[in-house]
C-alpha positions in Angstrom: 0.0 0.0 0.0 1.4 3.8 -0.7 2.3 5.7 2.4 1.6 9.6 2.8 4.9 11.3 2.6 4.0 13.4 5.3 2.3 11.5 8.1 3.3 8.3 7.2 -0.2 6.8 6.8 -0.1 3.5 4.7 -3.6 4.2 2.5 -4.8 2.4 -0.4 -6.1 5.3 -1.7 -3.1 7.3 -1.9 -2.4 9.9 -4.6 0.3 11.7 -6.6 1.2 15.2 -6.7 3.7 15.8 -9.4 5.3 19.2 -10.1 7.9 20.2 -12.7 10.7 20.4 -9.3 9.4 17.4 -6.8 6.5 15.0 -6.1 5.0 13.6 -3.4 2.4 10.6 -2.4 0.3 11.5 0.0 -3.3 10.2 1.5 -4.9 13.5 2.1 -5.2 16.9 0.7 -4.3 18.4 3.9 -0.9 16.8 3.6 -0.6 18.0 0.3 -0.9 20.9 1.1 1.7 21.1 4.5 3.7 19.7 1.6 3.8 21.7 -1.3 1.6 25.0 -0.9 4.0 28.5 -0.6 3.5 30.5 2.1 2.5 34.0 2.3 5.2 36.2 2.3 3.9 38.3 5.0 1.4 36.6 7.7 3.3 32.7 6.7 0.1 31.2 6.2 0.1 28.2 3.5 -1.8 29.7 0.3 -4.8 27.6 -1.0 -6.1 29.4 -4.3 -4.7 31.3 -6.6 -3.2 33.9 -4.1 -1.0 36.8 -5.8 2.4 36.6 -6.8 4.5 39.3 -7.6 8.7 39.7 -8.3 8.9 35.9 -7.1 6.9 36.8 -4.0 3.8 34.9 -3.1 0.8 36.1 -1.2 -2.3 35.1 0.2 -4.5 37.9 -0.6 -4.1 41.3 -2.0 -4.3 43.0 1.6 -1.1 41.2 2.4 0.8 41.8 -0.9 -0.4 45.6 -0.2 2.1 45.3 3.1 4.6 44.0 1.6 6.2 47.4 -0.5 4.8 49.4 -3.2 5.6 47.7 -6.2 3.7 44.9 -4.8 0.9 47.0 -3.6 0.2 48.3 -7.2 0.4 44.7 -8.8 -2.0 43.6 -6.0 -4.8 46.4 -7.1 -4.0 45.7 -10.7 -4.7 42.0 -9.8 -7.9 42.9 -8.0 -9.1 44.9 -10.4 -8.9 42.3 -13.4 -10.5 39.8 -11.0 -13.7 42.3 -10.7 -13.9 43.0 -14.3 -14.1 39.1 -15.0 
């Protein structure tokens, strides 16, 4: 049976996660996730959704990318204004 690379779990429904730089089996999302999901540059939280990135940086939400300088505040409003026009 596969174990989950994170908790050590031996699951027969086990999955996969393959990305261009590492994979991972794991028997949960939530492991996954502790796994492979960046962090927010500024509160550390792990980032679940699509997030904003900007100059490398990753952020949860646009109020945290707005903290993090003002290059990456105008990226985040430009970001959140394309997401309202959709």
């Amino acid at each position: 049976m596969p174990t989950c690379d994170v908790c050590g779990n031996d699951y027969d429904k086990a999955f996969t996660v393959s990305m261009p730089d590492r994979s991972g089996t794991f028997d949960s999302f939530e492991c996954a996730i502790h796994a492979l999901a960046p962090r927010c540059g500024h509160c550390d939280c792990r980032i679940v959704g699509h997030g904003v990135e900007n100059d490398g940086h990753y952020y949860c939400c646009a109020h945290c990318a707005e903290h993090s300088g003002p290059s990456t505040a105008a990226y985040a409003a430009c970001a959140i204004g394309s997401e309202r026009a959709s």
